[in-house]
N, C-alpha and C positions, 0 to 999 in steps of 0.2 A: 637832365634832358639836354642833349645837345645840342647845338644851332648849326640851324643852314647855313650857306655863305652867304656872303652879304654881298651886295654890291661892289664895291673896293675886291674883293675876290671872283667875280664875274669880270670885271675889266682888266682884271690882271691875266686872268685867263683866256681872255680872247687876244691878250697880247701876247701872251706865249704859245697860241696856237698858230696865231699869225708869223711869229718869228720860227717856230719847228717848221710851218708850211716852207715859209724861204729857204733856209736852210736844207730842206730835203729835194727842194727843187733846183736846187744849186749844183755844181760838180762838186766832190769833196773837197779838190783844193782848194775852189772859191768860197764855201762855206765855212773852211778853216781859217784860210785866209782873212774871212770876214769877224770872224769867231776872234781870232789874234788878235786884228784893229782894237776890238771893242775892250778886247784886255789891258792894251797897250793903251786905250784912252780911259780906264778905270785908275790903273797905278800912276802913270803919266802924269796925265795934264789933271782928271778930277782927284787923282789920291786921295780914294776912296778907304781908310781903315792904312794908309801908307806909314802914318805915325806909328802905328801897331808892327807895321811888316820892317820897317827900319830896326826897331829898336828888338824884337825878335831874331833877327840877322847878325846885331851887334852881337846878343847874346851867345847864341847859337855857335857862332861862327868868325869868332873874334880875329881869326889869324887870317881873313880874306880883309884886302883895303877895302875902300868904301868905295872905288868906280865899279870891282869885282860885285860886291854886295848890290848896289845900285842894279847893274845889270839884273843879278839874282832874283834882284825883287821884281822888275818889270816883265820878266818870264814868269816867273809864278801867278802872275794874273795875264798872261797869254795863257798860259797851262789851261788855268782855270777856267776862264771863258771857253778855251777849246773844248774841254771836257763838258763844262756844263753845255755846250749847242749839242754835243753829240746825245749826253743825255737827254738834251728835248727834243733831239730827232727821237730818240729811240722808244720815248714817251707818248708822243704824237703819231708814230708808226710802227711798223712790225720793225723788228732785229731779229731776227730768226737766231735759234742753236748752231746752224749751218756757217752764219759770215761769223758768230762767235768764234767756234772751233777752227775757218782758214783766218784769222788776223790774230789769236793769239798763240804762242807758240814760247815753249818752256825754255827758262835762259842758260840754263848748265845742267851738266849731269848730277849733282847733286838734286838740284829742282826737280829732274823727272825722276828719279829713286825714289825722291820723299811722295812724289805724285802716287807713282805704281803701287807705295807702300799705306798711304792714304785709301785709295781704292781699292785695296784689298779688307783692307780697316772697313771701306762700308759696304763690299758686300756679301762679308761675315754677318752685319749686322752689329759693326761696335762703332761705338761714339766716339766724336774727336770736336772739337773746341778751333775752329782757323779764328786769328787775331789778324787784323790791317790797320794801315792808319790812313789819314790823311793824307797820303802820297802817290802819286800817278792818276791811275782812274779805279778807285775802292770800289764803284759801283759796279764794276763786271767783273768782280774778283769771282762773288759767289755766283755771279751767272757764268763764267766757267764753268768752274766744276758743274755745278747743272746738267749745261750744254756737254760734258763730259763722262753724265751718267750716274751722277754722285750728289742725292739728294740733298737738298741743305736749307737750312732753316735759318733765315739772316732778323736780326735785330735791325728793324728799321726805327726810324723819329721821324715821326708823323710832319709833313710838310706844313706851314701857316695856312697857306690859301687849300682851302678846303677839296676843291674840283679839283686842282692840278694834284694832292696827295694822289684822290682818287686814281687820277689818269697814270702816274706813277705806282703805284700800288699793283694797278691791273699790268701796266709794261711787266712791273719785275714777276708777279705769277706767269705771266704767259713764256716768260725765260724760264721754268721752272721751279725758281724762290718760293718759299713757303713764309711769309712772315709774321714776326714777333714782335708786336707792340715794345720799346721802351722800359714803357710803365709796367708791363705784364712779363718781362723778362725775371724778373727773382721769383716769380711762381711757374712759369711756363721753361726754360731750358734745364733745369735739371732732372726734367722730367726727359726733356727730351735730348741728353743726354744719358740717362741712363738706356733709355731705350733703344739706344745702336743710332741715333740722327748725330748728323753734321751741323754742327750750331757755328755761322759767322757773324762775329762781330766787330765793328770799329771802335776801340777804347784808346785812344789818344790824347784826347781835349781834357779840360781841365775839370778836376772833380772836385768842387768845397770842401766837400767831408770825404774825400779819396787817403788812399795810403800816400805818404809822403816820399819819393824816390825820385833818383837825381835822373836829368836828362842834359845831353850835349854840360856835364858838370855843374848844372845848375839845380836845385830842390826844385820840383814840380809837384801837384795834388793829381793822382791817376784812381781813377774810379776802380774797387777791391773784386765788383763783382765777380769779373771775369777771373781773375785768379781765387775767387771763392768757390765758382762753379768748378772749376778745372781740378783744386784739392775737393773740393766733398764728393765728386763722380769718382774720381781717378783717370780721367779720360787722358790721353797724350794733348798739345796743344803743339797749335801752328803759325807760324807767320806766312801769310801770303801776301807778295805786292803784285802790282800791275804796272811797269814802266813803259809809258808811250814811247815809240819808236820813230826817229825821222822820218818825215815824206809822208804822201798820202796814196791813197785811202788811210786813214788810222789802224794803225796795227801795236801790238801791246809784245814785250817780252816779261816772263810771269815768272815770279820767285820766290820759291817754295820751301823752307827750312822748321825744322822740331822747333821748338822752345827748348832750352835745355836747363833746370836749377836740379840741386839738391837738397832734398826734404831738412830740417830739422827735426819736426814732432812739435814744435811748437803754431800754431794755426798763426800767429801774428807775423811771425818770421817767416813762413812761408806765403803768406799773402808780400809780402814785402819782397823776398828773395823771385816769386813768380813774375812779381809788376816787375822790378826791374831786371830781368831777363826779357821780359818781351821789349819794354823800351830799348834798353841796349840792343838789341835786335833789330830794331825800326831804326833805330837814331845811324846806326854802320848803312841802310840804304838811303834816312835823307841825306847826310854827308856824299853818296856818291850821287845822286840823284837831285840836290838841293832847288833845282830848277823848278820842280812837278810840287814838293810839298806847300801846304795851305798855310802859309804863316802867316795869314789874314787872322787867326785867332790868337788872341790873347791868352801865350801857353803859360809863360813868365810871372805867378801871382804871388804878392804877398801873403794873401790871407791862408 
């Protein structure tokens, strides 16, 4: 049986209702602008998980000095912030399909080929697998497509505070999102894969028990799902990002490419050879893009 929210999740919710209300009543550049401060005093002066974002940086990105890196880091919690107010405007109010469709816009010919060839893909009626990570803004990846006419069924992680999932949950259906529990995902997408659906998911972050594949040349743990679901359907799979764009109102250019491996026949190998094609994939946009990705988590583990 589950439980209500508690207390501690009512006051957190009236706190983010109250701050989406400011926010929406703001001009965009003032609420970015406001959005940025709050970032710049999370990494800044509270350094907030900063130990984490330094030494992720070192990792990552060994051949940038440390004033370069420094910078790096205090923009990725600008990013952040920016991104998370938009998403609690968009939480707390409408986003329509319509300002989707005029603020983002496809970044090269490549991108819109794989796009047109995507959308024909569903609506044939055949299944495709889009992979994101942590970089830009993932949460209007799938509400794109959506808003573009191309159903999709996204793999969400249920929020803590119980009320704001809620209010989250209903934003991303009324963009068109169909969602997939987490926890219900190894029962629920290969079904829906097979059946001609769009399945997007974020598989980036660290997986305990994940396949072992190297990132920015270092071994990381990457959850197998996704490259499990993608060999047992046979569906094609995708990388899609979302890069914020200067100036405001917020506007995003979107980047769209296959995954591309080659089978073995052995199911270990090809879970293997899948994960690290998509990583390599992701890791060539945060290298150009280093500014937007989330190195607030701990990618780098030993276990």
């Amino acid at each position: 049986m589950s439980r209500g929210p508690t207390i501690t999740h009512r006051l957190e919710y009236l706190c983010l209702v109250g701050v989406g209300a400011l926010l929406r009543a703001l001009p965009d550049r003032a609420a970015s602008a406001l959005s940025g401060a709050l970032g710049t005093l999370a990494g800044r002066v509270l350094r907030i998980r900063r130990g984490i974002v330094d030494e992720n940086l070192r990792t990552a990105l060994p051949e940038r000095d440390s004033p370069e890196r420094a910078r790096i880091a205090v923009q990725s919690y600008r990013h952040l912030a920016r991104e998370g107010g938009l998403l609690l405007e968009s939480a707390m109010g409408p986003l329509d399909p319509e300002t989707i469709r005029r603020r983002i816009r496809l970044a090269d010919p490549e991108s819109e080929a794989t796009f047109r060839w995507l959308k024909e893909r569903s609506d044939r009626g055949e299944g495709s697998l889009l992979l994101t990570g942590h970089l830009g803004n993932w949460e209007l990846a799938g509400s794109y497509l959506a808003a573009m006419e191309i159903p999709v069924r996204a793999v969400a992680v249920a929020q803590r505070n119980l009320l704001f999932d809620r209010r989250l949950r209903r934003s991303r259906e009324r963009l068109g999102l169909t969602l997939i529990a987490r926890d219900e995902a190894a029962r629920t997408v290969p079904g829906a894969l097979a059946r001609g659906e769009t399945v997007a998911m974020v598989a980036d972050q660290h997986s305990q028990r994940g396949v072992r594949c190297m990132f920015f040349g270092r071994p990381v743990r990457a959850a197998r799902g996704p490259a499990v679901f993608a060999l047992r359907t046979g569906v094609p799979s995708l990388l899609g990002i979302l890069i914020r764009d200067p100036g405001w109102p917020a506007r995003y250019s979107g980047y769209l490419k296959r995954i591309q491996f080659e089978r073995s026949g052995v199911v270990a190998d090809d879970v293997h050879r899948w994960t690290s094609a998509y990583l390599s994939a992701l890791e060539t946009y945060v290298r150009r893009f280093p500014e937007q990705y989330m190195w607030q988590h701990k990618r780098w583990r030993d276990d």
